[in-house]
N, C-alpha and C positions, 0 to 999 in steps of 0.2 A: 768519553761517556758523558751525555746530558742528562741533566735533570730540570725539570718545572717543578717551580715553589711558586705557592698564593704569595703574596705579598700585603698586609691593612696597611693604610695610612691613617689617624684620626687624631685631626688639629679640631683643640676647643679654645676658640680666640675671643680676642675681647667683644668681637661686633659677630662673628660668627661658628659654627660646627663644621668641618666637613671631612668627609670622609671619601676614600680612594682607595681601590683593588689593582694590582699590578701582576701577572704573571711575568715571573722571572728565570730565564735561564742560565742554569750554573751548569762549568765544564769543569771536568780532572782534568788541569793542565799538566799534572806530572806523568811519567811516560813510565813503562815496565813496575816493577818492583820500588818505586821510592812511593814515598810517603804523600796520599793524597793530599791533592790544593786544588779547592774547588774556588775558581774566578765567576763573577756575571759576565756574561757573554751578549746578552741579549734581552730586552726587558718591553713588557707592551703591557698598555693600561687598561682594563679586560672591563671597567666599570669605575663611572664616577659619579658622585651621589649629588644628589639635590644640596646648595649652598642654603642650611637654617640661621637663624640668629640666635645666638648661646644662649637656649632660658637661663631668665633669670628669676629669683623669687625677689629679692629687691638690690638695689644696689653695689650691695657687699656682700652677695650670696649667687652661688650658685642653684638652678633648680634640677637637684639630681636625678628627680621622675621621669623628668619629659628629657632629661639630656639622655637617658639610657634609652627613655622610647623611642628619639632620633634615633640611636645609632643601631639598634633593634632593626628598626621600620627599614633601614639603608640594608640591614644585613638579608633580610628577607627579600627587598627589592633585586638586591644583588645575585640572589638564590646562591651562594656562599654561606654556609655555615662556618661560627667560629671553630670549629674542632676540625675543619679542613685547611685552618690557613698555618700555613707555614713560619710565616716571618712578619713583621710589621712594629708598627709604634703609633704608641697615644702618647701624644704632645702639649699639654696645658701652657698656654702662650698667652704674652701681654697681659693687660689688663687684668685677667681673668684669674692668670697666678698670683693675681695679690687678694682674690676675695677671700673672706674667711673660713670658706668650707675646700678649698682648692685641693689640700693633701686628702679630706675626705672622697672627693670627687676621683682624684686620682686612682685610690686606691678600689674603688666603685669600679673599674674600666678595664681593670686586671682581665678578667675573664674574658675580653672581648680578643683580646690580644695574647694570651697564651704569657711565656715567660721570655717576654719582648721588652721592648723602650718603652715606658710607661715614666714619665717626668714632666715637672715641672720647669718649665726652660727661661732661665734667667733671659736680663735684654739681649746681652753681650752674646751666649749663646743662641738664642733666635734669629739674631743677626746672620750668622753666621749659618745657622741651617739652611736660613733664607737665600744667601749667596749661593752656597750648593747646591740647591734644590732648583730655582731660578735658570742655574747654569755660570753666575758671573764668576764665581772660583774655577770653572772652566778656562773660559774665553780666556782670562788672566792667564792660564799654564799653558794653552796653545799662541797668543798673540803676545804673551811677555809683556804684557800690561796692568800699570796698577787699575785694578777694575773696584770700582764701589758701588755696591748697591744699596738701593734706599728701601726698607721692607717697612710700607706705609697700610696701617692695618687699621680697626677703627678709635684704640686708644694710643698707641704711641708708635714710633719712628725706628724701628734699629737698621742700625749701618755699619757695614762690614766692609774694610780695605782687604781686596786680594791679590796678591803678587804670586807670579810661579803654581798659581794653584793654591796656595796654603793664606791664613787672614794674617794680616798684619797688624789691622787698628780696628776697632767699635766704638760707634756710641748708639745713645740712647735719648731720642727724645719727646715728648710728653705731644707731639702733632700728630692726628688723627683724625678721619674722618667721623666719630661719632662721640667727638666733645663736644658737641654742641646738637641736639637735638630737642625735635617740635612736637608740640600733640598734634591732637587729629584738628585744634582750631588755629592752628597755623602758629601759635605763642612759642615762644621757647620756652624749653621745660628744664633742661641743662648746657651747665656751662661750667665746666670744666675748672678748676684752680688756677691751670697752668694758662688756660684761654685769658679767664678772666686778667692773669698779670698780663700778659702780652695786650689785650684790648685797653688796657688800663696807661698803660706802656704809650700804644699808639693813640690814646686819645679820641678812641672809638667808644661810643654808648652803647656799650652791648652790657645786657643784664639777664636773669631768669625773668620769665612775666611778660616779658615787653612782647609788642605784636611783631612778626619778623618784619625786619624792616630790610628790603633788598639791598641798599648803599650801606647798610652797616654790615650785613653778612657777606659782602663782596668783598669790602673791606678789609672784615679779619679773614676770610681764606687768602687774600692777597697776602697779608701780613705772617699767616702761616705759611708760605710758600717761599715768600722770603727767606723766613729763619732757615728750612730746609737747605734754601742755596747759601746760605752765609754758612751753613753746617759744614760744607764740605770745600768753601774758598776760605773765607774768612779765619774761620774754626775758632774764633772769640768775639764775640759782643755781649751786647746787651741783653738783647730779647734772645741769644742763644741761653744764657744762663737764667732768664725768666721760666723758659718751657725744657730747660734740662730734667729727663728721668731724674727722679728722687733716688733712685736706684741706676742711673745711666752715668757717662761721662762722657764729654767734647773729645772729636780726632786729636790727637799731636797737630803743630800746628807744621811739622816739618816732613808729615805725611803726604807721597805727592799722589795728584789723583791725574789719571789720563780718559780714565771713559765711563761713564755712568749709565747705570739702570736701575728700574725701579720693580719691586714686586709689591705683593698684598691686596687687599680688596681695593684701595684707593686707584693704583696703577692702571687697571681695567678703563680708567677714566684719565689715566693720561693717555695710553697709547689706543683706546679703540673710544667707540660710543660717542663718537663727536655728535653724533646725531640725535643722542638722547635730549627729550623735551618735558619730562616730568623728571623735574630736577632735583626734588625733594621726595622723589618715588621710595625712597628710604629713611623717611622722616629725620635725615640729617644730613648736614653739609660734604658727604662723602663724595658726592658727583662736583659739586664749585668745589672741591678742593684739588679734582685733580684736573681739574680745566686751568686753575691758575696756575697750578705746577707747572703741568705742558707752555702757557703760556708764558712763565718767570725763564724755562729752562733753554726753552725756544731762541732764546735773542739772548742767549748768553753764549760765550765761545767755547762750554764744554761740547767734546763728542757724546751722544748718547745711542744707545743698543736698545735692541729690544729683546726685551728676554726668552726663553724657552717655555719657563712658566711664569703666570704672574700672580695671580689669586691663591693656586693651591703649591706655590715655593716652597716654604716651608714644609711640607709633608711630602708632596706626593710623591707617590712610588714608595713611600717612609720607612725602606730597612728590608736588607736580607740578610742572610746568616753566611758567613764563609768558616768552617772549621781547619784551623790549621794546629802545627803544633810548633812550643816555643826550642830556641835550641837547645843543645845542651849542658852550657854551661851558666847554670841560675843557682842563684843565691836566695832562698825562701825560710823565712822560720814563722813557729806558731801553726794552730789548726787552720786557718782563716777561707779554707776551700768549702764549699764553690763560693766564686763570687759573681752579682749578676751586675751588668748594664752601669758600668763606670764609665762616665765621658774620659775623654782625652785631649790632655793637650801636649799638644805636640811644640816642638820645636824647629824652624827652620837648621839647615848646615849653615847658614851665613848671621844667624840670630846664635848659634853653639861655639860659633868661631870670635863673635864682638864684645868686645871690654865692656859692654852694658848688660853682662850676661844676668848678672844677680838683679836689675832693675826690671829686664823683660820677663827672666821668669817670673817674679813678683807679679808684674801687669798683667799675668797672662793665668797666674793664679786666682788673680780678684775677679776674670771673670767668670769663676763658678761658684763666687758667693751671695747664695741667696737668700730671701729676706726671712728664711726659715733655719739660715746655719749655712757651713761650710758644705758643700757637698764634697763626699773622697771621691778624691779622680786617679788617673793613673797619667803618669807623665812619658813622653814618649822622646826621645832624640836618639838622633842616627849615628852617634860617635864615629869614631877612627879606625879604620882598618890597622893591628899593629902600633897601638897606641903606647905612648910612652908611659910607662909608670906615675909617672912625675905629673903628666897630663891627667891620669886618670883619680888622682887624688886630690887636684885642684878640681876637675868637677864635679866628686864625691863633693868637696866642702861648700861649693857654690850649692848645688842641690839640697844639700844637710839644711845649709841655714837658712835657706828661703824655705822649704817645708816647714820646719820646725818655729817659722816666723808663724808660717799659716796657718799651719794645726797644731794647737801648743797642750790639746789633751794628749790622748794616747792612740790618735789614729797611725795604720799601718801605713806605713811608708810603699806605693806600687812606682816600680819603673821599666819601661819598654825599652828596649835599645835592638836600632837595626844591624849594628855591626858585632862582633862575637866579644863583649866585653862585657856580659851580664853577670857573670860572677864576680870577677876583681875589683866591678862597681860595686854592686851590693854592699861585699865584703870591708870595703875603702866607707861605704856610706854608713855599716854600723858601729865602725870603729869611732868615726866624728860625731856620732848621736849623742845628745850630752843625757839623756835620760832611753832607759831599751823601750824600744817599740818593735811589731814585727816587720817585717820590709819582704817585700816580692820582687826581686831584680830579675827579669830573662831577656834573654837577645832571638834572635832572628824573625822579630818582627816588624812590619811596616804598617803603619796606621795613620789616620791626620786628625788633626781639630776637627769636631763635629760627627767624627766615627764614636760607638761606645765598643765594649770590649767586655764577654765572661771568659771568667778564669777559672778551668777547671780542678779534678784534685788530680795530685800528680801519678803520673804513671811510667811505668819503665823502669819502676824500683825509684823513684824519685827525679829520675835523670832531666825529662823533660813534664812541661806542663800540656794540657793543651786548652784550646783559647776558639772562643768565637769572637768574630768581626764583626761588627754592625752597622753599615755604611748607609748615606744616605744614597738612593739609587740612581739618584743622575749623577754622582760623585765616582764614575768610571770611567 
């Protein structure tokens, strides 16, 4: 049995708005009498909207009139009404989630979106949406290669290592095509904090005011292209820690990389538009930035790929829903039902098996600290088929004290697990809590980084939960 769901996608980034319609089809892979599981089977992009540039009212503000009349104006074009879509997400990214009305804005979008992905997406997690979205978490799980992608938008840089499908490492940093932009009489109007160190750095005269001068703006996009490839060989200098996110951090430096791609609005101009001649057609360095890229990356010995998507990575296709339910043996206390749109982070089986376990969790916690608090997520590992006791209470304690490091009010402890050990974990993880909190432990689910997850209230007299998926939709 098929069904077709609408699918929105709508990313409001630092340089831009856009939005994307996806018709998607979901099958019952289960057969007779068991418990439906509806998979994506097949997905096609039915509509994709004009690329705006994110009103702003000034620098540190979002303009919430004209950002709703965008996506208004798209939904009418689309002949899509929001009370016909299914599934989707609104995505607040880069730049944009640090302005000061961002959580206002966010919650302005709700309705466009129904009771979907509506967030504000740290670097670490943008990165990574980006990889999926793009495709590079793909190519990694069919070609067994560390894949990194570089998601180059108009305020900053995130980078996602993926191995097997699943991210390994991020960072974050402050290179972009629209730190530096001109008025209409050719002057620069801005220039970026992180520019100005890095031009400072390199002993380039770049300022606000000055008339654009061509050798000093080839200059610093050379010098930003640079940092980019020192990002992902090097992964320590200088001018890496000049243009570090505020909110980012540098790869491991024993992270290995075998193939690269690049997404976001800058990318467009590394792999295509060789031919563009109004070079400034965007009132900023977006197009010379990704001509140097191409040409820094060119005459370097990385392999590089071309992506699936490049501009609209991050969202497009942005979410459908799969209902499934948890097994049944979970460990739950407290009212804490329903819950909506918790990210996930998952755990590789070779990351659950390594003596750096309580260091990776930790790393893998930080990045869904954003600059508004800790967001609660739900943690995901695939334990042991027949696990030993013994085993299953050293990873309650690993688990216990990395939460209880992260969230040290009274949030609820959530845990996924793919193999049938959801209760004796829970059970093991409230015994070690040194203060009660409530905790959600259920098994027979499979989820990754960058999927989110509701949880609903329980049924079957308590036995099992059940649970929507929310994946991104090239992430199949």
């Amino acid at each position: 049995m098929r069904e077709s769901l609408v699918s929105v996608g709508i990313d409001v980034g630092t340089s831009t708005t856009q939005i994307i319609f996806s018709k998607i089809q979901v099958e019952n892979m289960a057969s007779g009498a068991r418990v439906p599981e509806f998979k994506i089977v097949d997905k096609e992009v039915i509509y994709r909207g004009d690329i705006y540039f994110t009103p702003l009212l000034s620098r540190t503000q979002i303009d919430e009139k004209k950002l709703q009349a965008i996506i208004a104006k798209e939904y009418e074009k689309s002949g899509i009404h929001p009370e016909n879509v299914d599934s989707g997400a609104v995505i607040i990214t880069g730049e944009t989630a640090r302005k000061e009305n961002a959580e206002k804005i966010m919650k302005s979008l709700v309705h466009f979106a129904g009771e979907f992905v509506v967030a504000t997406a740290g670097p670490d997690l943008e990165g990574i949406l980006a990889g999926k979205g793009c495709g590079a978490a793909q190519v990694s799980d069919k070609e067994g290669k560390y894949v990194v992608n570089l998601d180059i938008g108009g305020g900053t840089t995130n980078i996602a290592v993926f191995k097997d499908g699943e991210p390994l490492d991020t960072a974050c940093l402050d290179i972009g095509g629209r730190l530096i932009y001109f008025d209409d009489a050719g002057r620069v109007d801005y220039v970026s904090e992180s520019i100005q160190r890095l031009a400072k750095e390199r002993e380039i005269p770049l300022y606000e005011g000055m008339v654009r001068d061509e050798k000093v703006i080839t200059d610093v996009v050379e010098a930003m292209a640079e940092v980019l490839f020192e990002s992902i060989t090097l992964k320590k200098s200088r001018t890496l820690d000049l243009t570090m996110s505020r909110k980012g951090k540098l790869l491991r430096k024993e992270t290995p990389i075998e193939l690269v791609s690049f997404s976001g609005g800058v990318s467009d101009y590394i792999y295509f538009h060789e031919e563009e001649k109004e070079i400034y057609r965007y009132g900023d360095i977006g197009i010379l930035l990704g001509r140097a890229i191409r040409k820094r990356f060119e005459k370097s010995h990385l392999e590089l790929m071309v992506p699936k998507e490049t501009i609209m990575a991050t969202v497009v296709g942005a979410g459908t829903q799969t209902m499934e339910l948890s097994g049944s043996t979970i460990t739950f206390t407290g009212n804490l039902f329903p819950i909506k749109n918790l990210p996930i982070v998952a755990l590789t089986r070779e990351e659950e098996a390594s003596e750096n376990l309580p260091e990776i969790l930790k790393e893998k916690l930080s990045w869904y600290t954003l600059e508004d608090g800790k967001d609660l997520i739900a943690l995901f590992l695939h334990g042991k088929r027949n696990m030993p006791y013994q085993e299953v209470e050293n990873l309650a304690r690993i688990i216990t004290e990395a939460l209880e490091e992260h969230y040290q009010d009274a949030e609820p402890f959530i845990i996924l697990v793919e193999e049938d050990l959801g209760k004796v974990l829970g059970q093991s993880i409230l015994l070690q809590m040194k203060k009660r909190r409530d905790i959600i432990s259920m098994d027979g689910i499979k989820v990754a980084s960058g999927d989110y997850i509701d949880i609903g209230k329980p049924i079957g007299n308590g036995s099992v939960l059940s649970v929507i998926i929310k994946t991104i939709v090239f992430n199949y």
